[in-house]
RODO-2510 file (C-alpha; in nm, 4 decimals, decimal comma):
residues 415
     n   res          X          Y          Z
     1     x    -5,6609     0,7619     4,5795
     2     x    -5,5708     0,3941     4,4287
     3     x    -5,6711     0,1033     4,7052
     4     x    -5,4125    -0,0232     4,8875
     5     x    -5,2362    -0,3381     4,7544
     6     x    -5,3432    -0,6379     4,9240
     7     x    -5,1219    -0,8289     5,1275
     8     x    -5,1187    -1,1154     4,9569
     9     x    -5,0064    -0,9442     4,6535
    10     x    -4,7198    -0,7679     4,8674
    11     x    -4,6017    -1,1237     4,9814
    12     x    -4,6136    -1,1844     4,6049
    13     x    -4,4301    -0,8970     4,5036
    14     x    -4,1994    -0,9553     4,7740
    15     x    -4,0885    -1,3150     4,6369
    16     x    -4,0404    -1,1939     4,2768
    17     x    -3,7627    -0,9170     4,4347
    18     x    -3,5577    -1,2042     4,6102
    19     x    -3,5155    -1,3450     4,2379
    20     x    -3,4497    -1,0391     3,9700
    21     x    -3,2381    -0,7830     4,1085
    22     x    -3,4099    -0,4664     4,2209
    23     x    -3,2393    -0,1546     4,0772
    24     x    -3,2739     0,2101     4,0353
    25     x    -3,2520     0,4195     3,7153
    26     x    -2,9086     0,5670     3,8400
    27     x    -2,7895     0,2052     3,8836
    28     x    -2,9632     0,0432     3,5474
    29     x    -2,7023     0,3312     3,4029
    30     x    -2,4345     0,2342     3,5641
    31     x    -2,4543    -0,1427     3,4860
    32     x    -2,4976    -0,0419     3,1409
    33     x    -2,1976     0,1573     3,1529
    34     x    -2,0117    -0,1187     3,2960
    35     x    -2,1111    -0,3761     3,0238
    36     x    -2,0169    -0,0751     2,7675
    37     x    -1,6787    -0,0162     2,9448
    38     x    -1,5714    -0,4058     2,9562
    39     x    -1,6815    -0,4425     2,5876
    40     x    -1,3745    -0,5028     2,3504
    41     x    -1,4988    -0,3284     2,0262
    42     x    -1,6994    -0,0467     2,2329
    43     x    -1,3680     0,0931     2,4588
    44     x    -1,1909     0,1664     2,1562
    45     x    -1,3521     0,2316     1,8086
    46     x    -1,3090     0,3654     1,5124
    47     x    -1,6650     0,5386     1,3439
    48     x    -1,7649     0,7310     1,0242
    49     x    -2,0415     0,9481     0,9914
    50     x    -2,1897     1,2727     0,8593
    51     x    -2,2103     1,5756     1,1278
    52     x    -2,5418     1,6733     1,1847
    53     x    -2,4773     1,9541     1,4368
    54     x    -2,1968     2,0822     1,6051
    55     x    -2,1619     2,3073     1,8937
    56     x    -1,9195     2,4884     2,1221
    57     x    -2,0108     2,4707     2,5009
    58     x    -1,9239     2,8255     2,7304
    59     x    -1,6248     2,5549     2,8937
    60     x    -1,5158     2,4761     2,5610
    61     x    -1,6426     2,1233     2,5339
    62     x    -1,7654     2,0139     2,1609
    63     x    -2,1188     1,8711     2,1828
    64     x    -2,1834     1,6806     1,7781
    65     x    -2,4168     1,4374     1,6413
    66     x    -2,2993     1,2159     1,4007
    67     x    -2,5842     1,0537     1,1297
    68     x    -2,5950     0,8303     0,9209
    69     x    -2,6818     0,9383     0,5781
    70     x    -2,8102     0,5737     0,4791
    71     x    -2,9929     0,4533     0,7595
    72     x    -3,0824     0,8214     0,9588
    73     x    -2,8956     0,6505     1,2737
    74     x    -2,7180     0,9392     1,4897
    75     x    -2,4918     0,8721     1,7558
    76     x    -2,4398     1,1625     1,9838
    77     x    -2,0520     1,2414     2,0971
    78     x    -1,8215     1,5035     2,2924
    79     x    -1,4965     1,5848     2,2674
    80     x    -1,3334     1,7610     2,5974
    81     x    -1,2042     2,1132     2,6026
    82     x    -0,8243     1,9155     2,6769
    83     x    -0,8501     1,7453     2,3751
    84     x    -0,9836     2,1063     2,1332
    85     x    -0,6539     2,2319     2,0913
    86     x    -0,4863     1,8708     1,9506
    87     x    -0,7526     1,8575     1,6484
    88     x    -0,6295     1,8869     1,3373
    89     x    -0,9068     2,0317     1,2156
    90     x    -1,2711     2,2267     1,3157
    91     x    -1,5653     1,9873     1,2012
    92     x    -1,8599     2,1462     0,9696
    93     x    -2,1835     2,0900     0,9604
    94     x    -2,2584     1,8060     0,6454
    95     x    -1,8686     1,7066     0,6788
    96     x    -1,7948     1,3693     0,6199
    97     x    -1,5722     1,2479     0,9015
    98     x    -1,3966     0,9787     1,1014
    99     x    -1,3173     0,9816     1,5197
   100     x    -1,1515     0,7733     1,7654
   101     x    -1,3160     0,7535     2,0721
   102     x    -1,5085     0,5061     2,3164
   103     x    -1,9096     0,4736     2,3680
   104     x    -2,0575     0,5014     2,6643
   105     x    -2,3578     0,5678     2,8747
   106     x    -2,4556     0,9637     2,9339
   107     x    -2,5691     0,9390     3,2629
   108     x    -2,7851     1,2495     3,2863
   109     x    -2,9953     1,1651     2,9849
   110     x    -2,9812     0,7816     3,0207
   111     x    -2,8136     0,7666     2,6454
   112     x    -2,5176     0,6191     2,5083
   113     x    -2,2709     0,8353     2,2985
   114     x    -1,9038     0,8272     2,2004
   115     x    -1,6585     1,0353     2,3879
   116     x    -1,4029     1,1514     2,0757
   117     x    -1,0050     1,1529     2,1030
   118     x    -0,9242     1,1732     1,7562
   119     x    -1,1276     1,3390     1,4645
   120     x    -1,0305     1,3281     1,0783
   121     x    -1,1421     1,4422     0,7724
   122     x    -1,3025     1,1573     0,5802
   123     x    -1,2484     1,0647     0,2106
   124     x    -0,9650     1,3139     0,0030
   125     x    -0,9445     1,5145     0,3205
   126     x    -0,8081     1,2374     0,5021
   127     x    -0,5340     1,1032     0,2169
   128     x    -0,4608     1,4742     0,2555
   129     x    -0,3816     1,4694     0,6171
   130     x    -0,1390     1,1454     0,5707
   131     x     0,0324     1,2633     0,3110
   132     x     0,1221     1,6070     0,5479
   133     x     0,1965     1,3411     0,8536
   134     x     0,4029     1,1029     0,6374
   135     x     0,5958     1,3890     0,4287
   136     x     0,6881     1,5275     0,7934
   137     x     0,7757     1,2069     0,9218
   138     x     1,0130     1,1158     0,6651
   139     x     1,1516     1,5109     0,6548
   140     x     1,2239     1,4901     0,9949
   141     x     1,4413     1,1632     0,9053
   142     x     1,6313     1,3947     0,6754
   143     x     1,4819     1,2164     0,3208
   144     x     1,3936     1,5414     0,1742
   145     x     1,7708     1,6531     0,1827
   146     x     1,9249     1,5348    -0,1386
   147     x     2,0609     1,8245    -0,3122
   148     x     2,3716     1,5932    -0,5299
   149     x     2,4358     1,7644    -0,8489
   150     x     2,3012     1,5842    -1,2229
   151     x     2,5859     1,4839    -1,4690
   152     x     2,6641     1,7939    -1,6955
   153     x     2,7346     1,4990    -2,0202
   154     x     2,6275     1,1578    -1,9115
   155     x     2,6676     0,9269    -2,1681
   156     x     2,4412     0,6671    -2,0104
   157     x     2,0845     0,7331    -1,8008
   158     x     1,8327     0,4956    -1,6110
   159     x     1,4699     0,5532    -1,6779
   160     x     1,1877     0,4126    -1,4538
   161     x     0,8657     0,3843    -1,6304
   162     x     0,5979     0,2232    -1,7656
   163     x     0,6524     0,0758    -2,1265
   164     x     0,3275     0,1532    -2,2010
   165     x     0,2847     0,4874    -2,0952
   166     x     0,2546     0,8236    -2,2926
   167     x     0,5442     0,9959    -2,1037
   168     x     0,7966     0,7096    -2,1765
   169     x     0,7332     0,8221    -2,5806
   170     x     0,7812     1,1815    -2,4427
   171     x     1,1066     1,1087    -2,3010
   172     x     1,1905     0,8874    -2,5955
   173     x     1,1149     1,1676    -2,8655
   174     x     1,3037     1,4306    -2,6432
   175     x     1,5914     1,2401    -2,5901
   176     x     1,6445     1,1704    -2,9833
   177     x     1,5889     1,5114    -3,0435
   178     x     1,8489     1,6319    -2,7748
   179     x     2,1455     1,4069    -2,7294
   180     x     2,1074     1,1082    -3,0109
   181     x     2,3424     0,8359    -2,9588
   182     x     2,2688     0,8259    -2,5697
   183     x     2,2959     0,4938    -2,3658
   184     x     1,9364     0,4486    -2,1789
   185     x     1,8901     0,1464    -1,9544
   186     x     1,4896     0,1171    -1,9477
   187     x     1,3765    -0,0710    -1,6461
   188     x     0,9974    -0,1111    -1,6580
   189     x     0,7609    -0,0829    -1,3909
   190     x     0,3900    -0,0615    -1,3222
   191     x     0,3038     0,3164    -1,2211
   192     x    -0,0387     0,2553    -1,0885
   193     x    -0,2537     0,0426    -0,8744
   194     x    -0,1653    -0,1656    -0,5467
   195     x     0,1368    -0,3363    -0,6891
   196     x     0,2742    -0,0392    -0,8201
   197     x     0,5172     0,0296    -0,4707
   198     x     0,7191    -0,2715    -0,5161
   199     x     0,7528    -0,2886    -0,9015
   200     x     0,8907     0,0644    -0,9272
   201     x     1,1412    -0,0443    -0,5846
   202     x     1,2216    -0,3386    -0,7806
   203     x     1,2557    -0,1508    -1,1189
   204     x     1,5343     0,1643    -0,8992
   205     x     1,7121    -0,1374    -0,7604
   206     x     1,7779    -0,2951    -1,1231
   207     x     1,9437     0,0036    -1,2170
   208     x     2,1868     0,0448    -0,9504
   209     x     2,2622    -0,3350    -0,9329
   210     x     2,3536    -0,2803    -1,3272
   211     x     2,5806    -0,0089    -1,1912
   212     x     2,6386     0,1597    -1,5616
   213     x     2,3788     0,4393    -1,5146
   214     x     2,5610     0,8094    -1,3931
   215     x     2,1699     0,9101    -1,3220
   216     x     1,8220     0,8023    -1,3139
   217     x     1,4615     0,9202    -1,4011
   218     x     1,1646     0,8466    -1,2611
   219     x     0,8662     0,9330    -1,4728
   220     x     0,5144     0,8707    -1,4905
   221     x     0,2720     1,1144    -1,7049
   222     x     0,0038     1,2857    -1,5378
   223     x    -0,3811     1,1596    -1,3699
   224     x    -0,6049     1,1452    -1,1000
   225     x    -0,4762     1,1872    -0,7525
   226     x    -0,5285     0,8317    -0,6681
   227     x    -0,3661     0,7399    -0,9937
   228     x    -0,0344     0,9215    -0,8737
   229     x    -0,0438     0,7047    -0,4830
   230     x     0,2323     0,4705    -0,5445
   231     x     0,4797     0,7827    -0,5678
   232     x     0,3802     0,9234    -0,1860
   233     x     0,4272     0,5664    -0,0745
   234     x     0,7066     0,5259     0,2206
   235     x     0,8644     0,2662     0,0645
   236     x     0,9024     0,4410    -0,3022
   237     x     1,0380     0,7560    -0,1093
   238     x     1,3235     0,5644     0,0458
   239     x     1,4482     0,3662    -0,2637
   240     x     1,4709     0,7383    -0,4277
   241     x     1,6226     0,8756    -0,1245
   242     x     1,8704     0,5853    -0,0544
   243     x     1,9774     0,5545    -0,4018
   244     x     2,3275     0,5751    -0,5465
   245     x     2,3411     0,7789    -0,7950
   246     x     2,1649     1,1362    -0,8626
   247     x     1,7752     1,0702    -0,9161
   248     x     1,5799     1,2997    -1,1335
   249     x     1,1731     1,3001    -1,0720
   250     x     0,9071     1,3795    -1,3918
   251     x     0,5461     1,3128    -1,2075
   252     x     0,2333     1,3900    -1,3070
   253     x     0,1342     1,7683    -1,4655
   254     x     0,2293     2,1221    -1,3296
   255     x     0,0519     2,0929    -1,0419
   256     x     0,0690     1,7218    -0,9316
   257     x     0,2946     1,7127    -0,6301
   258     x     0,4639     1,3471    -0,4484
   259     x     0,6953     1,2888    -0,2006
   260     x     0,8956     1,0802    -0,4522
   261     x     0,9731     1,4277    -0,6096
   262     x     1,0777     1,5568    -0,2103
   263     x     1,3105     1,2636    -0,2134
   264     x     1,4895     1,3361    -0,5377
   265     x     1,7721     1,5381    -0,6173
   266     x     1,5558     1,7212    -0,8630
   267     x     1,2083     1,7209    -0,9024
   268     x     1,0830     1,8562    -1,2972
   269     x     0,7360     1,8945    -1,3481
   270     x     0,6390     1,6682    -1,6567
   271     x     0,8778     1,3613    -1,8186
   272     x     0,9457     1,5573    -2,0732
   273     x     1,0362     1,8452    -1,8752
   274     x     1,2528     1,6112    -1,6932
   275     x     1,4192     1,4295    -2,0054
   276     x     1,5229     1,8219    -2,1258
   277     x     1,6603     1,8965    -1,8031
   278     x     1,8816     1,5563    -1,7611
   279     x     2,0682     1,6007    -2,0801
   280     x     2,2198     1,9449    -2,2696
   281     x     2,1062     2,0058    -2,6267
   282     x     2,4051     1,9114    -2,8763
   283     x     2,3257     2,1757    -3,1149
   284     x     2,2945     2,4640    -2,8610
   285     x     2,6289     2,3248    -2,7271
   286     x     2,7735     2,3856    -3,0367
   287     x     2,6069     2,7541    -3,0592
   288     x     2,7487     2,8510    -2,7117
   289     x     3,0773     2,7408    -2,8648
   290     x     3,0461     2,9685    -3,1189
   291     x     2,9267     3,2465    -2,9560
   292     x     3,2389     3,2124    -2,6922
   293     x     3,4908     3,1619    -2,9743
   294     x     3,3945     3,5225    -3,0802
   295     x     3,3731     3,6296    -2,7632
   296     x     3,7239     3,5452    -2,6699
   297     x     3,8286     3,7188    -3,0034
   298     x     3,6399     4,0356    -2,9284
   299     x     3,7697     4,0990    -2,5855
   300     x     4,1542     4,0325    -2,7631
   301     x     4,0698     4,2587    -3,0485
   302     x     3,9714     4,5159    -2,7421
   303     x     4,2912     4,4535    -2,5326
   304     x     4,4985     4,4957    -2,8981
   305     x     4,3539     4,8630    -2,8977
   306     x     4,3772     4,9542    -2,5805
   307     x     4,7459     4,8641    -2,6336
   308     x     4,7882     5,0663    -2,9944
   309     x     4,6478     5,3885    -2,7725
   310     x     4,8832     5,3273    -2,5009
   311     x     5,1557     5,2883    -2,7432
   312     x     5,0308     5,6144    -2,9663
   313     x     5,0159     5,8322    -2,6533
   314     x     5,3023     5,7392    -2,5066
   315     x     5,5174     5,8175    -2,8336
   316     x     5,3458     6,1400    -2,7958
   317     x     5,4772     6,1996    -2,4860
   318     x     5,8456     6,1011    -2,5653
   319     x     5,8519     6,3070    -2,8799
   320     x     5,8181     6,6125    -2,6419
   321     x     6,0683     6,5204    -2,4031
   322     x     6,3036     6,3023    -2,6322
   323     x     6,4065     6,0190    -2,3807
   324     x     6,6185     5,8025    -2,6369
   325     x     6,6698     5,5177    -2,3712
   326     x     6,3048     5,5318    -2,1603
   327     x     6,1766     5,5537    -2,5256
   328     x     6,4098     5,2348    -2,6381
   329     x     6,3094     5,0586    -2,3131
   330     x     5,9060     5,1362    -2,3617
   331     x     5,8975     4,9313    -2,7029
   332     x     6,1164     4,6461    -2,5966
   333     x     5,8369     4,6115    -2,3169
   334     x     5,5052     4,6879    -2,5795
   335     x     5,7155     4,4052    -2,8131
   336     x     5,6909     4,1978    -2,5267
   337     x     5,3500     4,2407    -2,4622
   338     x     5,2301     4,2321    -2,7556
   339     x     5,4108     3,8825    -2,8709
   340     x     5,2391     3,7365    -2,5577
   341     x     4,8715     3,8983    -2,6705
   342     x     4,9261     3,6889    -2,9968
   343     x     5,0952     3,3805    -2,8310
   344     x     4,7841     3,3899    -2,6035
   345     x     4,5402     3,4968    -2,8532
   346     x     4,6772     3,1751    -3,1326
   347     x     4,6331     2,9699    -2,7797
   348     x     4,2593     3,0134    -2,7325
   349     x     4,1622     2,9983    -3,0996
   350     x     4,3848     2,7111    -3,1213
   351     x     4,1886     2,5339    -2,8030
   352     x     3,8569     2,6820    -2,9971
   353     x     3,9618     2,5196    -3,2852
   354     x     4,0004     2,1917    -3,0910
   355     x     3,6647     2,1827    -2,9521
   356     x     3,4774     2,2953    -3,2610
   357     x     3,6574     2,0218    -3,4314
   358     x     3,5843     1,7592    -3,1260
   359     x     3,1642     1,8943    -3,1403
   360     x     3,1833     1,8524    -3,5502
   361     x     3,3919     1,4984    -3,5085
   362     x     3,1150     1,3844    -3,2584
   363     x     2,8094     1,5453    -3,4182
   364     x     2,9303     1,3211    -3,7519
   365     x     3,0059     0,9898    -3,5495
   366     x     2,6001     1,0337    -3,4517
   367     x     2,5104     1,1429    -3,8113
   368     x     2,2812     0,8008    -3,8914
   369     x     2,4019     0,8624    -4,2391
   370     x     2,7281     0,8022    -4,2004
   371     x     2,6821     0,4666    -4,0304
   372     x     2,4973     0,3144    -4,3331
   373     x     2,7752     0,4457    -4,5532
   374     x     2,9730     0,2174    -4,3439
   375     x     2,7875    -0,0910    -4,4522
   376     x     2,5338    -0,0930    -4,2102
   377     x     2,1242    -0,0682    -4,3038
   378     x     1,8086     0,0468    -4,0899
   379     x     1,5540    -0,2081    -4,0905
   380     x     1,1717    -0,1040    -4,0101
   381     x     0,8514    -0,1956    -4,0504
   382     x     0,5579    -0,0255    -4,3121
   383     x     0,5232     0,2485    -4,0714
   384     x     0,8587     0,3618    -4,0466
   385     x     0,9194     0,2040    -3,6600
   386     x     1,2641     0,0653    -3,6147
   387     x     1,2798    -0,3020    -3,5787
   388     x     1,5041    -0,3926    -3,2417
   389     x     1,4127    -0,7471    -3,2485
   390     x     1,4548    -1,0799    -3,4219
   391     x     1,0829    -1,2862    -3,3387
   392     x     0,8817    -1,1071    -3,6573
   393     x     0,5978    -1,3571    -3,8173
   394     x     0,6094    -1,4746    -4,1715
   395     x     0,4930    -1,2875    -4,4038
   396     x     0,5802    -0,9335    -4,2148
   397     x     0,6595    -0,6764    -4,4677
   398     x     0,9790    -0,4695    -4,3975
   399     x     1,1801    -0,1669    -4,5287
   400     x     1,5766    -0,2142    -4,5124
   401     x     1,7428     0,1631    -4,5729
   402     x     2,0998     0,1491    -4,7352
   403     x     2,3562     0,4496    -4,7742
   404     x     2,2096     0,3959    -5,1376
   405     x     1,8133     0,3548    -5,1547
   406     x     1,6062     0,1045    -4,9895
   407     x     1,5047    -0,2933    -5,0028
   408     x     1,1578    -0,4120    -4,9410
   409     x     1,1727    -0,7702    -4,8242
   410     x     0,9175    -0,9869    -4,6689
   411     x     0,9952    -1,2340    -4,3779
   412     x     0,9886    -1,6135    -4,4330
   413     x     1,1242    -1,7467    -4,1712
   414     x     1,2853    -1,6688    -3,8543
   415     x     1,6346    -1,7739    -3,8933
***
């Protein structure tokens, strides 16, 4: 048994107690909890960490410890069976993740943890979660619902790109190949990084303000996820959306997927998938021309026959019964007939005719040929590249084509 404190100690002890507060452990937690609850930063915080354990209670709380990974710090945290069945996700064990929630003071165990509202994947998992939220935000705002039809023929497209990228020679190339002689308006934009947003707004806003475009592509070529973010930003998806004139989306590779391609009125998987789709092929024009031209004559040639047995059978029949006047009447009516199977049939070759003739007229207006014959001459550098501009410095070697052979001239001034 210890000895009994002496008095004078007990007046001592006594004195010290009418100075410093005197507390118990239940009440040094709940001052603690009381600074923690009136701190600014603690009531509502954001915090990242890696789980470290997770665990399902028989009431259906979720008991987790959060670590870490640098420093080996682990912060203890619950989330409430109420709040369970709003996550948008089930935590792992080793998941990197980020909750909502405010730290306080456990009062059983005299610890601090974090009681969690919100809990979200960290890193990819999270840009995946906001694109789902913001693509059914803007869906719900009816963004997503452009279905206008493209131009069957336009003679004049916008294009949205980067002047440096590989997909605006794809579209180039494909274009030439498919429809030469078409009008493209090329407003440039940057496709990547933080400024990207606004430049490609800017660039979609050019083109209608210019008015002359009947439709407009959008076209980046393909990347890295984060190389592709400008096209799920909000403000990218409502130029496309609120845009005049039919919009026409080639983003990324097979797979990549935007919300700029939601908001379009049609959505192609690469630019050059997207430059084939937004104009027909002149030559297979002229092929499907063909092809109905004899057509047209094959189902006439068919009617024609049909008519020749009808006629043979029924002179068949009349030369058993001998009906002079039925008979008389009959060929008046297969006359008849018959002149309007030609009028009609010299009517759709003639209107054949006419568009073969418009296709041939057209295809020869295009024919680069036939505009040097008219006086004019092609002018490109020493590897074959057009030359679209005056500025060239001395001494740049060029190639002028003529209807008749070619020049090679060297620049000595700029006139």
């Amino acid at each position: 048994m210890r000895d009994p404190i002496p008095l004078e100690a007990a007046l001592a002890l006594a004195n010290l107690t009418d100075e410093a507060p005197l507390l118990s452990v239940g009440g040094v937690s709940g001052y603690l909890q009381s600074l923690l609850s009136g701190d600014p930063y603690l009531i509502r915080l954001w915090v990242t960490g890696e789980v470290s354990s997770c665990n399902r209670s028989r009431n259906g709380h979720l008991f987790l410890t959060l670590t870490d990974p640098e420093t080996g710090d682990a912060l203890s945290g619950v989330i409430w069976q109420s709040q369970t069945a709003k996550l948008s996700f089930w935590p792992e064990v080793g998941q990197q993740v980020i909750v909502l929630g405010q730290v306080g003071i456990y009062s059983r165990g005299s610890t601090y943890r974090i009681v969690i509202w919100q809990l979200l994947p960290a890193g990819a998992g999270l840009l995946a979660l906001r694109f789902q939220q913001l693509k059914a935000r803007l869906s719900a705002e009816g963004l997503f619902d452009n279905q206008r039809p493209l131009p069957a023929h336009p003679q004049c497209i916008g294009i949205v790109s980067s002047p440096n990228a590989a997909g605006w020679g794809d579209i180039q190339r494909t274009l030439n190949h498919r429809y030469p002689g078409l009008r493209v308006l090329f407003s440039p934009a940057q496709v990547q990084g933080d400024a990207a947003p606004e430049s490609i707004v800017q660039a979609i806003q050019r083109v209608e303000r210019d008015g002359r475009a009947e439709v407009l592509l959008v076209a980046r070529g393909g990347g890295a996820s984060e190389d592709l973010a400008c096209f799920n930003d909000e403000r990218v998806v409502r130029a496309i959306a609120e845009c005049r004139i039919p919009v026409l989306t080639g983003i990324g590779h097979q797979r990549d997927e935007t919300l700029a391609d939601y908001a379009a009125d049609y959505a192609a998987h690469t630019p050059t998938a997207a430059a084939e789709r937004i104009v027909p092929d002149l030559g297979e024009l002229q092929h499907q021309g063909s092809q109905l031209r004899q057509t047209l004559i094959n189902r006439i040639s068919q009617v024609l026959h049909r008519a020749q047995q009808h006629l043979n059978h029924t002179q068949q029949h009349l030369a058993l019964v001998h009906p002079d006047r039925l008979l008389q009447a009959a060929q008046d009516r297969l006359i008849q007939q018959r002149q309007r199977l030609i009028q009609s049939l010299r009517h759709h070759l003639h209107q054949q005719h006419q568009q073969q003739q418009a296709l041939r007229d057209h295809l020869q207006a295009l024919d680069p040929e036939a505009v040097l014959r008219r006086g004019y001459a092609l002018v490109r550098d020493e590897q074959g590249s057009l030359i679209r501009t005056h500025h060239l410095p001395p001494q740049t070697r060029l190639v002028i084509q003529l209807a008749l052979g070619s020049l090679r001239v060297q620049v000595e001034e700029e006139a």
